[in-house]
N, C-alpha and C positions, 0 to 999 in steps of 0.2 A: 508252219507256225500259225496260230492262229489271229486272225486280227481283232483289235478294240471293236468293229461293228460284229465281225461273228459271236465276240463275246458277249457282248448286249444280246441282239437274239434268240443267244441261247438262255439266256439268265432272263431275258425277258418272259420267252416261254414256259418260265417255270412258276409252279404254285406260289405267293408270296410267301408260305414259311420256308422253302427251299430259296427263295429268291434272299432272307433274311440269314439262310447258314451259308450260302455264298457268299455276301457279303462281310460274317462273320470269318469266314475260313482266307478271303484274303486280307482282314486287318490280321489276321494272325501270321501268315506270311510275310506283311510287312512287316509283322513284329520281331521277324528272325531276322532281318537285314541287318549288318554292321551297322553301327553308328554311324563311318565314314563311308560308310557307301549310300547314306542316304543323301548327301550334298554331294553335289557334284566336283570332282577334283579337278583344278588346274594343271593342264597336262608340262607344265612349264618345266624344264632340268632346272635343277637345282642351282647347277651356274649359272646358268644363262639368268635364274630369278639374282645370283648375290651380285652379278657383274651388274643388274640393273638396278641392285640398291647400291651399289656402289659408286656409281655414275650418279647415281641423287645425292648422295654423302657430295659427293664431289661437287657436285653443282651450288648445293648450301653451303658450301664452305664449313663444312661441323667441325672440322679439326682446327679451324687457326689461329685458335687460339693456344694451340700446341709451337712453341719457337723453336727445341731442339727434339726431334721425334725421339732419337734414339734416347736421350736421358728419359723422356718421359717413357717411353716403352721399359727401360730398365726399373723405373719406378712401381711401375702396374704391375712386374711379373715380381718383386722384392714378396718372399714371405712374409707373412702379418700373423697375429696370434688370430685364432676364431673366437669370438666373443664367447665367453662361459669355457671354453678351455684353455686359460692363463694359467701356467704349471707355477 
């Protein structure tokens, strides 16, 4: 595989209108790349990321204002109408 200085050199040594469709032919290449593969991803599992928002939930105290969980959790899962579909 070739390295960033052999690439220089060789694009060096070329006429400047061939130095400007190299240039051209790799923003075009970048242009095919995923969208997410342009940023770099966090190799993190997916638990290991909710166990470690979890442990921040936890450390803020977000819930205590919750007194009996289980009514409140029967609360949150009760069906509701959707707004603009009231039969």
């Amino acid at each position: 595989m070739a390295t960033i200085q052999q690439i220089l050199e060789d694009i060096d040594s070329l006429p400047p209108e061939m130095q400007e469709e190299a240039l051209d032919f790799v923003r075009f290449l970048k242009s095919k790349l995923p969208k997410s593969k342009s940023k770099p991803k966090e190799n993190t599992p997916n638990g290991t990321k909710l166990a470690q928002l979890m442990e921040e939930a936890s450390d803020k105290n977000l819930f205590s204002h919750i007194k009996d969980p289980a009514a409140w959790q029967r609360e949150v899962r009760q069906d509701r109408p959707l707004p603009g579909r009231e039969d």
